[in-house]
C-alpha positions in Angstrom: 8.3 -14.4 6.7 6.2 -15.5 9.8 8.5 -18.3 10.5 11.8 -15.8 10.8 9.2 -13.7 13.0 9.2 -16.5 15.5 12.5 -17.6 15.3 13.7 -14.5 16.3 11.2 -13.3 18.6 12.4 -16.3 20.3 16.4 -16.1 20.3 17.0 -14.0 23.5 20.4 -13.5 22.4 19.3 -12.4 19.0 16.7 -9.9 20.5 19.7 -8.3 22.9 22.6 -8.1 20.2 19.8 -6.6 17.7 17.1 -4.7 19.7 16.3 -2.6 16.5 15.1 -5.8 14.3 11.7 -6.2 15.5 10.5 -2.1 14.5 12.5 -2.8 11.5 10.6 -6.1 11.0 7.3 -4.5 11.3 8.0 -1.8 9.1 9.0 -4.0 5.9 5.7 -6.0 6.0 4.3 -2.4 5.0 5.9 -2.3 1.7 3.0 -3.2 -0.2 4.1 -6.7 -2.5 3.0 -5.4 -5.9 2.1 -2.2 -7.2 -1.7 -3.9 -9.0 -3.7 -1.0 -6.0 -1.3 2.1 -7.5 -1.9 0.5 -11.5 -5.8 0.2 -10.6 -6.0 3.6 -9.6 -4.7 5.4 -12.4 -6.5 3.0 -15.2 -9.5 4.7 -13.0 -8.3 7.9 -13.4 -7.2 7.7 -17.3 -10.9 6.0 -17.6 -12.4 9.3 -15.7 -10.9 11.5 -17.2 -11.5 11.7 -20.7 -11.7 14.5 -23.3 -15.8 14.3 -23.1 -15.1 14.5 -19.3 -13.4 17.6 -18.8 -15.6 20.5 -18.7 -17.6 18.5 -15.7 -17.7 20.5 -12.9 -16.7 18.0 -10.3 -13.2 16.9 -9.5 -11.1 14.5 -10.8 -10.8 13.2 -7.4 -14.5 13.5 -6.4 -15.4 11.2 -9.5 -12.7 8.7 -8.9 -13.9 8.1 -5.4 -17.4 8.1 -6.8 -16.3 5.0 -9.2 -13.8 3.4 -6.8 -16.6 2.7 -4.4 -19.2 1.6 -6.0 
């Protein structure tokens, strides 16, 4: 993906027929590659919050940032 980077940051003609490319460029190396961060967080969650769990009186969200960071 770096490699097409270059090449077209290059290619003057390539950066004047398609000004647009390089935001667009930038804003596809957010989409994350795999969805493992999203699938971690709610085994956290379905861990957390358990039957036993559910007359705590702190959030869901509290405890899952309590366990994510430690």
């Amino acid at each position: 993906m770096e490699k097409l980077f270059m090449k077209l940051e290059k290619d003057e003609a390539v950066k004047r027929a398609f000004p647009a490319i390089k935001p667009l460029y930038k804003l596809g190396l957010l989409i994350p590659q795999s969805t493992a961060l999203v699938e971690r967080g709610f085994s956290l969650m379905n861990n957390i919050a358990t039957v036993d769990r559910t007359m705590l009186q702190g959030t869901l969200d509290s405890l899952m940032r309590i366990s994510y960071y430690q």
